[in-house]
DRENTOR-784925 format. One record per residue (C-alpha): residue number from 1; z negated, y negated, x negated. Coordinates in steps of 0.02 Angstrom, whole numbers. Each point is the difference from the previous one (the first is absolute). Layout:
N
NUM  Z  Y  X;
...
***
This chain:
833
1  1305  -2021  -144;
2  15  196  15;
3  -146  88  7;
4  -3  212  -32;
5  -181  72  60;
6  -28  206  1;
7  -135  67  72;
8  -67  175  -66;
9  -128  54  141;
10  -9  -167  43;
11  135  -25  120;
12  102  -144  6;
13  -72  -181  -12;
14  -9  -60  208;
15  -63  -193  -86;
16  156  -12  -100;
17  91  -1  120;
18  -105  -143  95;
19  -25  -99  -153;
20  191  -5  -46;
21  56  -70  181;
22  -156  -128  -3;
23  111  -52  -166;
24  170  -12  63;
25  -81  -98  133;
26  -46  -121  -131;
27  174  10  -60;
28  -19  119  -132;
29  127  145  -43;
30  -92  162  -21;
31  55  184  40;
32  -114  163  12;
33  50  156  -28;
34  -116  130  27;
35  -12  198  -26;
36  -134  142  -51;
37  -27  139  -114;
38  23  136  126;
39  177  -55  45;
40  55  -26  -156;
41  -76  171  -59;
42  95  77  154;
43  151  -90  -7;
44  104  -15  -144;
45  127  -124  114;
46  -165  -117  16;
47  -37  5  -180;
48  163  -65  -63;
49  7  -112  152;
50  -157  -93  -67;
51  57  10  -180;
52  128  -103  50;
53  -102  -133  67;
54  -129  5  -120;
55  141  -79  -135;
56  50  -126  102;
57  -213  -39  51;
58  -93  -134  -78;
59  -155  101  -6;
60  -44  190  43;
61  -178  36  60;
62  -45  182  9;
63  -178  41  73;
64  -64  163  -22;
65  -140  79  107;
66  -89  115  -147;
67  110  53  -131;
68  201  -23  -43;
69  -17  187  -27;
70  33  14  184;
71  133  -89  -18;
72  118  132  -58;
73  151  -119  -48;
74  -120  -151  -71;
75  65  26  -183;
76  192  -16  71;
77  -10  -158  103;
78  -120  -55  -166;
79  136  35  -106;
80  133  -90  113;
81  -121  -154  -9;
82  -9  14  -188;
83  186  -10  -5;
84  9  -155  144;
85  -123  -79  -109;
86  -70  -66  161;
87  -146  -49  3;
88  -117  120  80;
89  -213  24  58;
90  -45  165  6;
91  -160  32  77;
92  -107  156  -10;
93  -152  66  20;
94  -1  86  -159;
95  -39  -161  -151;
96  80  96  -139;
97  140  -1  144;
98  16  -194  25;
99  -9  -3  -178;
100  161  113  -54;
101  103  -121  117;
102  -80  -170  -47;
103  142  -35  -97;
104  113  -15  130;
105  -90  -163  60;
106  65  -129  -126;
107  -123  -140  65;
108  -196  -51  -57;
109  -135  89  17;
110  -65  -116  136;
111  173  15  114;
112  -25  215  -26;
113  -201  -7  67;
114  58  -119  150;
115  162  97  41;
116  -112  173  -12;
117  -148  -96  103;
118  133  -54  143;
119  49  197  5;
120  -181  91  -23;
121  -70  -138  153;
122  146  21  105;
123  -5  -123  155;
124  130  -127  85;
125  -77  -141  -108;
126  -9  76  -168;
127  197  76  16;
128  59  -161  54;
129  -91  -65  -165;
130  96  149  -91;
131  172  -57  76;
132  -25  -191  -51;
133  -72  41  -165;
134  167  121  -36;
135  105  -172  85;
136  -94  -136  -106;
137  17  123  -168;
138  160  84  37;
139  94  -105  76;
140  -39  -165  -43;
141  -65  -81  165;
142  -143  -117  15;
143  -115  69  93;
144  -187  25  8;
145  -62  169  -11;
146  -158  6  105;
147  -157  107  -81;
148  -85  142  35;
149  -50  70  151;
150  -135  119  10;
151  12  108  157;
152  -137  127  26;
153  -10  154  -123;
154  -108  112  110;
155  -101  -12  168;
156  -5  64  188;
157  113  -9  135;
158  22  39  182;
159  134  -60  136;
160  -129  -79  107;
161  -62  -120  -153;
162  150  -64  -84;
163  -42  -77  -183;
164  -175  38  20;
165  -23  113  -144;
166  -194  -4  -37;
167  -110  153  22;
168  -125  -78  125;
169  136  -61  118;
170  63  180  23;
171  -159  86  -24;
172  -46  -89  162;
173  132  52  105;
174  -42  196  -40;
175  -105  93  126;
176  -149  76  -106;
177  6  171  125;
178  166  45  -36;
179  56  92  -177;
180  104  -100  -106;
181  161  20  -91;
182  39  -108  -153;
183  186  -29  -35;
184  67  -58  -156;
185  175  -100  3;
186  66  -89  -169;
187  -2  -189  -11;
188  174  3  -34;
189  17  68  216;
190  -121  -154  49;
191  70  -128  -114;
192  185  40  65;
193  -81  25  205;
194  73  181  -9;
195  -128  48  114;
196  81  90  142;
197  -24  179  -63;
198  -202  -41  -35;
199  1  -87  171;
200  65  162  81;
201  -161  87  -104;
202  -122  -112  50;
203  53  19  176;
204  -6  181  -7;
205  -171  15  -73;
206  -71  -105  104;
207  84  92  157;
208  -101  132  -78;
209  -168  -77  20;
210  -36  -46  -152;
211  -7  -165  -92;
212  131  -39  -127;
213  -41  -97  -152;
214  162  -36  -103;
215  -10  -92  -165;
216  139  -68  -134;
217  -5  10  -178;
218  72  32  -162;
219  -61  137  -117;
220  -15  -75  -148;
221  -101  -151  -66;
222  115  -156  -43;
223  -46  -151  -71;
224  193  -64  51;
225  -42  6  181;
226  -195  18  14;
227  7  168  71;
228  -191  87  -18;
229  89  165  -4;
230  -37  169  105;
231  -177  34  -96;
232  -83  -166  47;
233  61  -11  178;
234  -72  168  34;
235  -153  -33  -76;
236  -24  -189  72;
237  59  34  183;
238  5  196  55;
239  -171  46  -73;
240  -137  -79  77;
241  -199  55  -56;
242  92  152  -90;
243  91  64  153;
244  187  -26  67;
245  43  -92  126;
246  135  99  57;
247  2  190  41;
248  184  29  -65;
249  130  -75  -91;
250  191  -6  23;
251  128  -51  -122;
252  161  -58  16;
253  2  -37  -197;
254  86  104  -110;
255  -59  34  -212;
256  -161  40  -59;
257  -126  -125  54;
258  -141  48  -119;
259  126  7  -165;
260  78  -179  64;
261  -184  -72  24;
262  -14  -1  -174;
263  169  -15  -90;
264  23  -7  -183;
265  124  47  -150;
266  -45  180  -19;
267  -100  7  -133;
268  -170  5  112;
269  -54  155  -1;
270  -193  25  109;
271  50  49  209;
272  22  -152  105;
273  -143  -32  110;
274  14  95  172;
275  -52  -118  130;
276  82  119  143;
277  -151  76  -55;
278  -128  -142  46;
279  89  -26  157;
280  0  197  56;
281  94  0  147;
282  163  104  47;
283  156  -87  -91;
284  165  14  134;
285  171  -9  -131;
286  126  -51  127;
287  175  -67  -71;
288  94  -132  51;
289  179  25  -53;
290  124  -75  -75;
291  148  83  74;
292  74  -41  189;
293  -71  125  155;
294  180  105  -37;
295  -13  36  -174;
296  -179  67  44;
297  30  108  146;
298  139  86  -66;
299  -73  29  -165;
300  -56  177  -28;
301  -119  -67  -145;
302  -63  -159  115;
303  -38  -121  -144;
304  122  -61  -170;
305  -47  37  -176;
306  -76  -148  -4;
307  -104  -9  163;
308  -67  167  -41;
309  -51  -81  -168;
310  -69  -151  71;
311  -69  77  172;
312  -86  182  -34;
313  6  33  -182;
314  -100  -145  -71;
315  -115  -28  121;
316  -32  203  -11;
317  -74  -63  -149;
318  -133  -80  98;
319  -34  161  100;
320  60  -101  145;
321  27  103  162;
322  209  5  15;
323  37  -36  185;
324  179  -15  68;
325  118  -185  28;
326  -46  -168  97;
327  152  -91  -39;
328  212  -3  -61;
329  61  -151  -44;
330  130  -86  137;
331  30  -168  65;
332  -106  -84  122;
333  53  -152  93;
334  87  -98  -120;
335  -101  84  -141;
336  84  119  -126;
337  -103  106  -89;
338  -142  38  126;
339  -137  137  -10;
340  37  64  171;
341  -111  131  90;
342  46  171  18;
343  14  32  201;
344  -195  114  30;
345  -44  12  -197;
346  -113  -138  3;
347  -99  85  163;
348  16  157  -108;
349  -87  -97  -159;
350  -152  -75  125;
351  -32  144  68;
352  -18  75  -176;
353  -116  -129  -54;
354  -93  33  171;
355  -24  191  -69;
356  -69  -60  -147;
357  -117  -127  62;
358  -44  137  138;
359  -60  112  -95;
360  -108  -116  -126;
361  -90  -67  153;
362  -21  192  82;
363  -184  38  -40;
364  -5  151  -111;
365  -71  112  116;
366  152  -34  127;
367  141  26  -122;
368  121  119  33;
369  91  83  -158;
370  134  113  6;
371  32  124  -145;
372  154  88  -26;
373  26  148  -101;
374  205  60  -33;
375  49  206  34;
376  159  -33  -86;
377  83  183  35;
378  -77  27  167;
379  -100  171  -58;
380  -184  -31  2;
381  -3  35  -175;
382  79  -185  -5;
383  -131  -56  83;
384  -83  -159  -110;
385  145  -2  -133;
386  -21  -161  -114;
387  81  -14  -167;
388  -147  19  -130;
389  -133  -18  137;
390  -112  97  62;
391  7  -54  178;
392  -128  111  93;
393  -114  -49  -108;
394  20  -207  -36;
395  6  12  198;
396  -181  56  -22;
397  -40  -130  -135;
398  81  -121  116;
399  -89  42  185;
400  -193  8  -116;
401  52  -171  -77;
402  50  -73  179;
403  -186  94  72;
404  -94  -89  -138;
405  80  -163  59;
406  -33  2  180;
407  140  86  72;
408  -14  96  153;
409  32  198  -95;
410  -17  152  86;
411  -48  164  -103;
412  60  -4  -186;
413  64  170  -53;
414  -76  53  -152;
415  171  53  -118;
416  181  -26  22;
417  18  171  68;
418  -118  -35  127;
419  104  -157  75;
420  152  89  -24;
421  -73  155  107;
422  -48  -106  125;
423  159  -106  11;
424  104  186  27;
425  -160  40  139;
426  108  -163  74;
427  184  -21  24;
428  97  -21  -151;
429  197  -20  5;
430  18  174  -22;
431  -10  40  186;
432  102  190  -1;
433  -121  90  21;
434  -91  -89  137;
435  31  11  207;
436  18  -168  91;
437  -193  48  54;
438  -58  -12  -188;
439  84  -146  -42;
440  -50  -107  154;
441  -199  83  -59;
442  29  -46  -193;
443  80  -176  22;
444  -89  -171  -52;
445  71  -77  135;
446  147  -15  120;
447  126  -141  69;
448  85  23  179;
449  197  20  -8;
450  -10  -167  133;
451  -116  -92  -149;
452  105  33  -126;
453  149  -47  85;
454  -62  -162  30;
455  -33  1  -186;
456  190  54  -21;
457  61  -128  119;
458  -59  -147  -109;
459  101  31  -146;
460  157  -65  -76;
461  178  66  131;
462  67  76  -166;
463  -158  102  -60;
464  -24  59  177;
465  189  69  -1;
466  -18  55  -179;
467  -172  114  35;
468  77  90  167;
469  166  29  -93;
470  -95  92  -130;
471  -159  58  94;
472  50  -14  194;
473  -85  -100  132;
474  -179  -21  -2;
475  -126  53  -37;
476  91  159  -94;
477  -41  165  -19;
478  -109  -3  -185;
479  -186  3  73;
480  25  -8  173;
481  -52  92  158;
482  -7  -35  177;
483  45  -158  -36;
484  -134  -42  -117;
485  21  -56  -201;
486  -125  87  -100;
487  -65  -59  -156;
488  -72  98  -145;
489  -156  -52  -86;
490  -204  -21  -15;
491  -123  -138  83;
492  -155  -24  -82;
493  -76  -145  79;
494  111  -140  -37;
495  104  78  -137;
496  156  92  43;
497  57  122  -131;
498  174  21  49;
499  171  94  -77;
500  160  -122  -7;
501  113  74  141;
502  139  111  -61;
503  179  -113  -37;
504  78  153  95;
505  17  177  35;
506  -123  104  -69;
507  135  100  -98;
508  83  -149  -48;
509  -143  -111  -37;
510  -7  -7  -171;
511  187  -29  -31;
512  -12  -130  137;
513  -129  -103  -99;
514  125  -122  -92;
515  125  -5  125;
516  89  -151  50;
517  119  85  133;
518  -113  64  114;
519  -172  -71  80;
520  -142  17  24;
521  -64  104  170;
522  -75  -72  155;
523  -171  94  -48;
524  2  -100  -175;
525  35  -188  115;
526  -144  77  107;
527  -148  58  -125;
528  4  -182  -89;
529  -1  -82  177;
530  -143  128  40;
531  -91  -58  -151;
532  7  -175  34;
533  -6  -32  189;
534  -109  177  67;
535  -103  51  -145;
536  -14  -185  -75;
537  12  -20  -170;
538  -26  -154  -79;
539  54  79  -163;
540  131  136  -80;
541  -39  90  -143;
542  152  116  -92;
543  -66  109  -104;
544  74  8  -137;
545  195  24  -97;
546  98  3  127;
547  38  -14  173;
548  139  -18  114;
549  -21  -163  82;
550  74  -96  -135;
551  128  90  -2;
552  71  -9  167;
553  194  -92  4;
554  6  -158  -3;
555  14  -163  -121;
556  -66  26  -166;
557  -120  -164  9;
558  -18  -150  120;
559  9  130  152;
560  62  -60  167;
561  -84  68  160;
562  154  130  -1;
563  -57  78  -166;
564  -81  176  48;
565  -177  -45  -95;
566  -13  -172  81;
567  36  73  161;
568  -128  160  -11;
569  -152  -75  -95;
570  14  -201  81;
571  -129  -82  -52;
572  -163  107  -75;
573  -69  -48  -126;
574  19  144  -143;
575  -84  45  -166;
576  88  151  -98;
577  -64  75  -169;
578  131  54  -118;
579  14  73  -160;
580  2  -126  -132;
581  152  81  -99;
582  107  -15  154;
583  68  -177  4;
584  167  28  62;
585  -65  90  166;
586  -145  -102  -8;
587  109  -159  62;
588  70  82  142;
589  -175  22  77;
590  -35  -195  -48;
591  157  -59  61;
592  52  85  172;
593  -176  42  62;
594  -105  -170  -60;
595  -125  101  -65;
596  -133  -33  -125;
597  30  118  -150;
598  -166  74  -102;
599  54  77  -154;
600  -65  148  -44;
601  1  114  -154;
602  82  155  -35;
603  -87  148  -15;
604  -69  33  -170;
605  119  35  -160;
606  -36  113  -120;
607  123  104  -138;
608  82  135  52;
609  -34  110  -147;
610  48  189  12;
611  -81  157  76;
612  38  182  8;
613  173  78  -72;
614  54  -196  -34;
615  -190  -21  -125;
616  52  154  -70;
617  183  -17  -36;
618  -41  -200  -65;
619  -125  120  -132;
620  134  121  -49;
621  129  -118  -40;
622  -119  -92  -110;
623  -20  128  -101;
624  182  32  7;
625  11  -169  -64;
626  -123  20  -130;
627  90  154  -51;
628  170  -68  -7;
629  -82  -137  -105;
630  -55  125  -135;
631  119  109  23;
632  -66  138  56;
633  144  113  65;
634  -77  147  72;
635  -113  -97  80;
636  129  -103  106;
637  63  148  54;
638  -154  72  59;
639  -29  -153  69;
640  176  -29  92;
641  -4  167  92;
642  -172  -86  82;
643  81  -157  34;
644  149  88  83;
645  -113  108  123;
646  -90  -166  42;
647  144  -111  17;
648  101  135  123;
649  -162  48  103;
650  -22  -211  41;
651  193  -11  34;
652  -18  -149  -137;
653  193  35  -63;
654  39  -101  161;
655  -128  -148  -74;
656  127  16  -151;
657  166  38  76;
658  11  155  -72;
659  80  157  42;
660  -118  98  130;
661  9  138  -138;
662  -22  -98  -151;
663  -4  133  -144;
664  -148  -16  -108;
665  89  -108  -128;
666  75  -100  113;
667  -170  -50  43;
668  -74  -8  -179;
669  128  -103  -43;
670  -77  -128  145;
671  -172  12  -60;
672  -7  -182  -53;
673  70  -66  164;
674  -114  156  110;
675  -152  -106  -80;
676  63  -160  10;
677  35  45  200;
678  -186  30  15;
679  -94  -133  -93;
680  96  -108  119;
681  -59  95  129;
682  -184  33  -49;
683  -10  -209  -47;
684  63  -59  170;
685  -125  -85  116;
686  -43  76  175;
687  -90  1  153;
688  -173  41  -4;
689  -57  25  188;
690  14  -149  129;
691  -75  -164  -9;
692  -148  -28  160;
693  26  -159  60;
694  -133  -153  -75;
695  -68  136  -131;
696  25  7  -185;
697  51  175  -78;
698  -154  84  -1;
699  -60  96  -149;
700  135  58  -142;
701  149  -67  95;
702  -79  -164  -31;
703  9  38  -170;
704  175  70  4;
705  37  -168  98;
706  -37  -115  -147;
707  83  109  -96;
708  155  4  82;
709  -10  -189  22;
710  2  -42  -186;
711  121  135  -55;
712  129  -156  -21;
713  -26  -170  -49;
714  -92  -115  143;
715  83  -168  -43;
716  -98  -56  -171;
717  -96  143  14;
718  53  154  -130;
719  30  170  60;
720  -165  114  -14;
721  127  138  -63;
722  87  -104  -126;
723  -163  -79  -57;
724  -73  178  -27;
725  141  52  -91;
726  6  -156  -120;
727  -177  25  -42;
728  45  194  -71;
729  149  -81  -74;
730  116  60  118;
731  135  -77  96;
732  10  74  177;
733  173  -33  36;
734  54  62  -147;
735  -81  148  43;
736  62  -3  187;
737  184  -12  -51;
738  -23  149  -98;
739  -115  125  65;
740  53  146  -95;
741  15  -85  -162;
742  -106  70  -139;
743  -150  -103  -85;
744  -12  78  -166;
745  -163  -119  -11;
746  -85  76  151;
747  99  145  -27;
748  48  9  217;
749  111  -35  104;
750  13  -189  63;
751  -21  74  169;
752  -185  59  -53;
753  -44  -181  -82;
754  35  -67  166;
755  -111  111  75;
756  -140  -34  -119;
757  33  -178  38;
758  -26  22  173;
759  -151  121  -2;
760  -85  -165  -121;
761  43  -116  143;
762  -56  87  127;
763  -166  30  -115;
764  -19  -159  -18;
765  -2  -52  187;
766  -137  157  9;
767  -90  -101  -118;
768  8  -174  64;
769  -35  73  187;
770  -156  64  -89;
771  -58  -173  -59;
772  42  -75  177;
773  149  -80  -96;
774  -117  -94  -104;
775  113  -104  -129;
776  -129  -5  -130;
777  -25  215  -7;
778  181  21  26;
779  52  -114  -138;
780  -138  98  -89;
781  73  158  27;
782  184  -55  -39;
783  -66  -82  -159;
784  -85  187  -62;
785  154  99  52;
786  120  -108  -71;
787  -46  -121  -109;
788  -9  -204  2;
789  188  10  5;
790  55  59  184;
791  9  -197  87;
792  122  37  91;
793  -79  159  72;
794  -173  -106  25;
795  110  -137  82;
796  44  143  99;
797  -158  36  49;
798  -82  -144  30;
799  145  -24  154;
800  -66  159  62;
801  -187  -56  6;
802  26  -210  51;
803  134  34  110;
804  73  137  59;
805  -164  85  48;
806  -39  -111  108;
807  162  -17  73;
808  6  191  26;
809  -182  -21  82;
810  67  -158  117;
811  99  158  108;
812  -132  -28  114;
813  94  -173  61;
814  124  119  86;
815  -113  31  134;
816  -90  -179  -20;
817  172  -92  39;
818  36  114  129;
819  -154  -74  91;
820  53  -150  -40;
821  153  33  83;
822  -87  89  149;
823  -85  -177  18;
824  135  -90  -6;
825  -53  -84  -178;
826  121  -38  -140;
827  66  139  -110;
828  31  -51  -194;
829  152  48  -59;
830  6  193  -97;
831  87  27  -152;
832  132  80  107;
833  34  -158  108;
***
């Protein structure tokens, strides 16, 4: 008997191996052969190696953790199997998966469900069942096959009560004074006794002083194996009298827990219930990798494809905090296959969790919250740069929202230029024109050269070698004086408004931003240390699109304590608001600073339209148009000489790629295209101001905002534009492919039509902000100006008053999750991630 199992994400089988020599002891001939997805993805040798056993195998079992889409060469060894015609059990956790392949099984219905139980349970007992169920079937011996056994789909767990699994054992053990960190393992690492990496966790929290309350599960309800799923266990054993029981959770799971809690085909299409949300503590991502130690350390981008998948991007989904690796996958003992601990992350992870719990049990008034602004050239006019955001004033919004809620707040200036004012009364990083007297006056604070040298001395050999090579020996020269490290910023009470330290030399500092070559300073080490250990912070705040922290060289995920961010901002906990329309940057922030993300929205959008020599030219060749049309001769020539003068005073030959000196024909002769060139210009959408933090666009640009935001197509929901247009008869992109084209009907230019079509959409926003967006007046008013015929533009409108009003008004949960976040709540997940 030759048995073929493949684990994807799984590993390989360590019962097989058990169950086959408990066999042979018996006197039974059976041979495993074992291998997994990711060295057959990464080996080509190893792929036609186990092709080549899988014809001569009795049976091939392939488990997959998740989907065979991570599996990248599933459909070859598939097709190889198809060809064998061995026979093979594919299981998935994907139905329409297990489905595809169940023709590869050519036994009963009642021999598929018991092989597929033996696999989903997992257990010495139930694969030994598997092996003498493929022996009695497949190879003819007489043999019972014993049933079922159950083992247990979810419960607690703790090295000091081994197999005691129930929630009052280990709720007993827990000191009631102490904060508390939940960890979540799978089922699959308790079922197997792959414990050693959450051992090393446990340990390290603890060492910590706090208690550690570790729990298995899996996700996803099962009537197969019992399991309750994610959903119920949270409800039935970490909320007690509508409170957690923990103050933070880590995970060592990968995927999205909330999507998994409630699986189905697709075709469901309401939100899954958030019960992160019920639960509302800080949610700790950690990943526990596949690969071995070496493949990690020495890989630039830390994680596979696939872990990244599995590990951050899913369970970004969940809004989950992404925090760096517990565990590679090695040999331990005699075990292959192991989750072993990374040497100091899992001290690094407690002492994250610590943070956390910290600063949700820090009365309010105690709290210490750092705010940092960005001065991205170095000039004080950089002072509070934030892409789209007005950071002077959503500081503002920020410091009255944290005064209303108990915060100790010193004075609140009254505008943006006020704070701004102030923070240049300080010291900024623009220090050139300031004596070493002024900026020892101005600082927020200092750090002795011996303190920060201690600092230094406790970090990695090779970052120590790599800062003095670029930056000398410490402390440096960039804000230092008599031997003192001065930091720029504001106190007001216990909020620090501070300016992320320059990446480098103020005339390089901008172009140093990105860099992976060179470091960061001694000053930069120094300011977050200063933050965290002199001033105190139990919080960091980045304002805003974008820093240089993430940045910093190192691995692009899964950092190690080498990695420049890991090493500078350890472990504080961080909450960063972003710009919504910035995804790509977005997961740098997320992934090499573990911060909490709040979304926020760009600034308001409105049409460009023209103004000045542009409004007048756009006029002109209208009429050019019009003239050309009826073929008015003289008249295009009176009309050309204008266009000329207007199109050489605006240098818009360039715009053309024309001659500089473009003769007057020459130009005529690109009327069409001249107009063309700016209806495209007056129709695109820009910025209309900056967006203030937790506030919807006040006035007209939040008018201009729903218009901007239904310009296209939302999903189902037609384009306000388009709708418009259809209800005059019109089609819009007719009329935007052509803008120069003549309607004889309307006797204009296309151009115009689309102008008239936007001047009625924006009208009829006027006119539904006037009824308070009340669908029964605005379908009333749609109804008089266009008939009973315009659905799709009452469709259209109906969006705008039942739902994207209100999500326009729901800005305010900007600020509302970022006190969330300041208390160490749960953040839902943003549209953004």
């Amino acid at each position: 008997m030759k048995i073929v199992f493949i684990g994807a994400g799984t590993g390989e089988n360590p019962w097989l191996v058990r169950a086959a020599q408990e066999c042979r002891d018996t006197g039974m001939s059976i041979e495993i052969i074992q291998g997994t997805s990711e060295q057959i993805d990464s080996e080509e040798k190893k792929f036609i190696e186990l092709a080549g056993h899988i014809q001569q195998a009795d049976i091939l079992i392939v488990s997959n953790h998740g989907s065979a889409t991570y599996f990248k060469k599933f459909d070859r060894l598939i097709a190889a199997v198809r060809n064998s015609r061995v026979p093979a059990f594919v299981s998935s956790s994907v139905p329409e998966e297990m489905k595809d392949c169940r023709s590869l099984f050519p036994f009963p219905d009642d021999d598929y469900d018991f092989v597929h139980s033996c696999i989903e349970l997992g257990g010495p007992a139930n694969t030994k069942s598997f092996v003498l169920w493929a022996c009695k079937t497949l190879g003819g011996v007489q043999v019972d096959v014993p049933p079922l056994q159950y083992p247990p789909t979810e419960g607690f767990y703790h090295p000091s009560l081994p197999g005691v699994i129930d929630l009052q054992s280990h709720l007993q053990r827990l000191d009631p004074g102490k904060p508390t960190a939940g960890i979540l393992l799978h089922q699959y690492y308790y079922v197997r006794e792959n414990l050693v990496a959450i051992d090393a966790l446990i340990a390290a929290v603890e060492a910590k002083g706090m208690n550690a309350l570790p729990f298995f599960l899996v996700t996803s309800p099962n009537p197969t194996t019992g399991s309750i799923g994610i959903r119920r266990f949270v409800d039935e054993n970490l909320i007690m009298e509508g409170r957690a029981t923990i103050d933070v959770l880590v995970m060592t799971m990968g995927f999205s827990q909330i999507t998994l809690s409630d699986p189905n085909d697709g075709t469901k299409m309401d939100p899954v219930y958030n019960f992160f949300s019920d639960l509302n503590v800080p949610v700790l991502q950690t990943m526990s990798m596949i690969r071995s130690y070496d493949a990690w350390y020495n890989d630039n981008e830390g994680l596979s494809a696939m872990e990244i998948s599995s590990m951050v991007i899913w369970p970004e989904f969940d809004a989950q905090i992404i925090a760096i690796p517990l565990s590679t996958t090695g040999e331990h003992g005699e075990k292959k296959n192991q989750s072993i601990p990374i040497p100091r992350r899992p001290e690094r992870i407690a002492d994250m969790a610590l943070r956390w719990a910290e600063l949700k049990r820090t009365p309010v008034k105690d709290r210490k919250v750092a705010l940092l602004l960005y001065q991205y050239t170095g000039e004080l006019e950089g002072l509070g740069d934030a892409g789209g955001l007005d950071t002077p004033l959503s500081v503002i919004r920020i410091l009255q929202r944290l005064k209303a809620d108990g915060y100790t707040v010193g004075d609140i200036p009254e505008t943006g230029n006020d704070l701004i004012h102030e923070m240049i009364d300080g010291l900024t990083n623009d220090t050139r024109y300031l004596s070493d007297e002024q900026v020892k006056e101005r600082a927020a604070g200092q750090v002795s050269a011996a303190q920060y040298r201690r600092w230094f001395d406790r970090l990695p050999e090779k970052n120590r070698m790599k800062i003095a090579e670029d930056w000398g020996e410490a402390p440096g020269t960039l804000f230092e004086s008599d031997g003192e490290l001065f930091m720029p910023g504001i106190l007001k009470g216990n909020i620090f408004i501070g300016i992320q330290p320059p990446r480098g030399l103020f005339e390089k500092v901008e172009s140093l931003i990105h860099s992976t070559d060179m470091v960061m300073p001694h000053h930069y080490v120094a300011y977050y240390r200063w933050m965290k250990n002199v001033f105190g912070a139990h919080v960091v705040v980045h304002m805003g699109t974008h820093g240089t922290l993430e940045w910093l060289p190192g691995k692009g995920n899964a950092m190690s304590e080498e990695c420049y961010p890991d090493l500078v901002f350890e472990d504080m906990p961080h909450v960063s608001p972003y710009i919504i329309n910035d995804p790509g940057e977005m997961v740098e922030v997320k992934r090499r600073s573990w911060a909490a993300v709040l979304d926020h929205l760009p600034p308001a959008m409105m049409r460009a339209e023209g103004y000045g020599d542009l409004a007048q030219l756009d006029s002109i060749l209208q009429e050019y148009l019009r003239a050309k049309e009826g073929r008015e001769t003289q008249k295009m020539e009176e009309l050309a000489g204008e266009i000329h003068g207007i199109v050489l005073a605006r240098n818009l030959t360039n715009d053309l790629n024309l001659p500089a000196d473009a003769t007057p024909e020459v130009v005529a002769a690109n009327a069409e295209r001249l107009y063309d060139y700016l209806c495209e210009v007056r129709d695109a959408i820009i910025k209309d101001g900056l967006h203030i933090f937790g506030s919807p666009p006040p006035g007209e640009r939040y008018r201009e905002m729903l218009y901007a935001l239904t310009r296209l197509e939302n999903g189902k929901n037609p384009s306000l534009r388009e709708s418009v247009a259809a209800a005059l008869s019109l089609t819009l992109r007719d009329l935007l492919a052509d803008p120069s084209g003549w309607c004889g009907e309307h006797a204009m230019t296309n151009g115009s039509l689309v102008d008239q079509i936007d001047e009625r959409s924006r009208k009829l926003i006027e006119t539904m902000d006037e009824s308070g967006y009340d669908r029964e007046k605005t379908l009333t008013a749609i109804r008089a100006e266009y008939g009973n015929g315009a659905g799709n533009l009452e469709a259209c409108a109906l969006f705008i008053c039942n739902d994207l009003k209100g999500r326009l008004d729901r800005t305010t949960d900007e600020i509302a999750n970022m006190a969330k976040g300041l208390n160490a709540e749960y953040i839902p997940p943003g549209p953004s991630g």
